[in-house]
C-alpha positions in Angstrom: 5.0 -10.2 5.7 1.3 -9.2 6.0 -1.0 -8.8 2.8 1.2 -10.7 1.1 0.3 -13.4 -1.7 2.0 -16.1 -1.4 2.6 -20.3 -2.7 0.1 -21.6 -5.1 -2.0 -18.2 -4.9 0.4 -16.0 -6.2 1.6 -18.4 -9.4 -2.2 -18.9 -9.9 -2.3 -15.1 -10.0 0.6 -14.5 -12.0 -0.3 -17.1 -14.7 -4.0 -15.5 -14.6 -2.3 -11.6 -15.8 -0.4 -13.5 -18.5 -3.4 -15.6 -19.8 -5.2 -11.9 -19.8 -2.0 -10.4 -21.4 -1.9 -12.9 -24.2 -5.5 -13.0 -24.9 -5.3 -9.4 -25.3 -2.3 -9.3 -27.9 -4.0 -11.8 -29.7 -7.1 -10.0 -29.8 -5.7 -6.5 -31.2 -4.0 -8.5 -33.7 -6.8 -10.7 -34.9 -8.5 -7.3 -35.3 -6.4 -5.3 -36.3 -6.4 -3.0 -34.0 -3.9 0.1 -33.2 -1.2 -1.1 -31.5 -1.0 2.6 -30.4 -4.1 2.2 -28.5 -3.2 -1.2 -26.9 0.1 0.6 -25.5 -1.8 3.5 -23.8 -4.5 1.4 -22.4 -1.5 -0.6 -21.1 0.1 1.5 -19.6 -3.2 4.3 -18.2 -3.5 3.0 -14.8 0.4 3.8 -13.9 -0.1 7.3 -15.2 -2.3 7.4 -11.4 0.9 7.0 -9.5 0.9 10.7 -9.9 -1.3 11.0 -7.2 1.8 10.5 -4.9 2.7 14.3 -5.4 -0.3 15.2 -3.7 0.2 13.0 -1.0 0.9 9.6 0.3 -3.0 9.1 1.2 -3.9 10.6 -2.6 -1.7 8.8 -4.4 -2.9 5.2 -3.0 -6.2 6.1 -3.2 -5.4 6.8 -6.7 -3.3 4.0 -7.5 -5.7 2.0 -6.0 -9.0 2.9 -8.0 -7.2 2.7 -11.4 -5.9 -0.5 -10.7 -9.8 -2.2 -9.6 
């Protein structure tokens, strides 16, 4: 399987994402913050997989750059 992460990488990855994700809940909630707000930045970059409908080029280009 080409491109793909794999062995100590990919947990290394994976654990770095949750340690991002936690920090990040404990942050808004140290703060206060609107958990609103947390939910739609959360969620943003997937809103680019609408790209797709203008093509299979567009959409990973799209994809791509929200997710950088």
């Amino acid at each position: 399987m080409l491109g793909e992460t794999m062995g100590a990488v990919r947990v290394l990855l994976r654990l770095e994402g949750f340690c991002v994700l936690v920090a990040a809940c404990v942050a808004y909630s140290k703060f206060s913050l609107d958990w609103a707000t947390f939910a739609i930045y959360f969620l943003v970059p997937d809103i680019s997989l609408l790209g797709y409908f203008a093509g299979a080029k567009v959409g990973a280009i799209s994809y791509n750059t929200a997710h950088s």
